[in-house]
N, C-alpha and C positions, 0 to 999 in steps of 0.2 A: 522556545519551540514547544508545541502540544504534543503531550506525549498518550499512547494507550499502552496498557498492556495486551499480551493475548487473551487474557483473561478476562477483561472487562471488553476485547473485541467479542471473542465469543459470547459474552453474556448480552450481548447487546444484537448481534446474532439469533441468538438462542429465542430472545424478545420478538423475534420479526423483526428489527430494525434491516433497512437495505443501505448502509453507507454505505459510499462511493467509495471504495478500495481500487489504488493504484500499483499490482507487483512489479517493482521493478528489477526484476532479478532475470537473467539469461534466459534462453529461449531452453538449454538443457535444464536447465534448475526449473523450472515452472513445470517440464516435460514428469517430471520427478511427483508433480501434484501441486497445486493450489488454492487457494479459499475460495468454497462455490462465491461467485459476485465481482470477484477482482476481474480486473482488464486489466490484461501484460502490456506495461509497456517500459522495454528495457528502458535502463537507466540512459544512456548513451544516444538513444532516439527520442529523452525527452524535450530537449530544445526543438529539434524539425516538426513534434507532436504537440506543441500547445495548444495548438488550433483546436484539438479535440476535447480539452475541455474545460469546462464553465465556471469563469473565476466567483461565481457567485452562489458557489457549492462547496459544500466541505468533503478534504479528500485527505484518506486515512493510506497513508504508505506503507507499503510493505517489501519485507527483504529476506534474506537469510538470515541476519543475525539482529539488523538493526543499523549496521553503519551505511549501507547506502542509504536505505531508505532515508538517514538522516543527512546525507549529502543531497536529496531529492528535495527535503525538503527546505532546505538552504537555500535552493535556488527556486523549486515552484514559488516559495512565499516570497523571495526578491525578486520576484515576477509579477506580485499581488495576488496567490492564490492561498485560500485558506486552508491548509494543511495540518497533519497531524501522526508524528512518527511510531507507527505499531514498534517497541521497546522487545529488543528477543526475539524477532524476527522468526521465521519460520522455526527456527531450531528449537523454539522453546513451542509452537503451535502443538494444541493437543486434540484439537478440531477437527473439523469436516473437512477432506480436501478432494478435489479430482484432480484427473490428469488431464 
């Protein structure tokens, strides 16, 4: 599995890069704040949500701590999508966030 840290997320951020970030974390946890750029899409709606998006994109996941995101991306990439698990998840983000 592809791992980032927050830190090489942010720094890549910080560049202007706009990777495609996926939070998959609860509708209260997200309410809490987020990485400007991600699109929520809980963990649990991602099977009914593939439709929205593009296996021929790289997509950087995100979570609370890192263990969804890495269940996400278990399954995005035994789907065929190419994925990439943000490591420390929000708890370690020392970044930009909104609500």
């Amino acid at each position: 599995m592809n791992e980032i840290s927050t830190k090489d997320l942010e720094a890549r951020l910080d560049a202007g890069e706009q990777p495609n970030m996926i939070d998959v974390r609860e509708h209260e946890e997200v309410a809490a704040g987020m990485i400007p750029g991600a699109v929520h899409i809980p963990l649990m709606e991602l099977p009914e949500r593939l439709g929205e998006l593009d296996a021929d994109k790289e997509y950087i996941i995100i979570c609370r701590s890192g263990n969804r995101s890495s269940m996400a991306c278990n399954f995005l990439g035994g789907n065929g999508y190419n994925v990439t698990n943000m490591t420390g998840g929000m708890l370690e983000w020392e970044g930009e966030t909104i609500a």
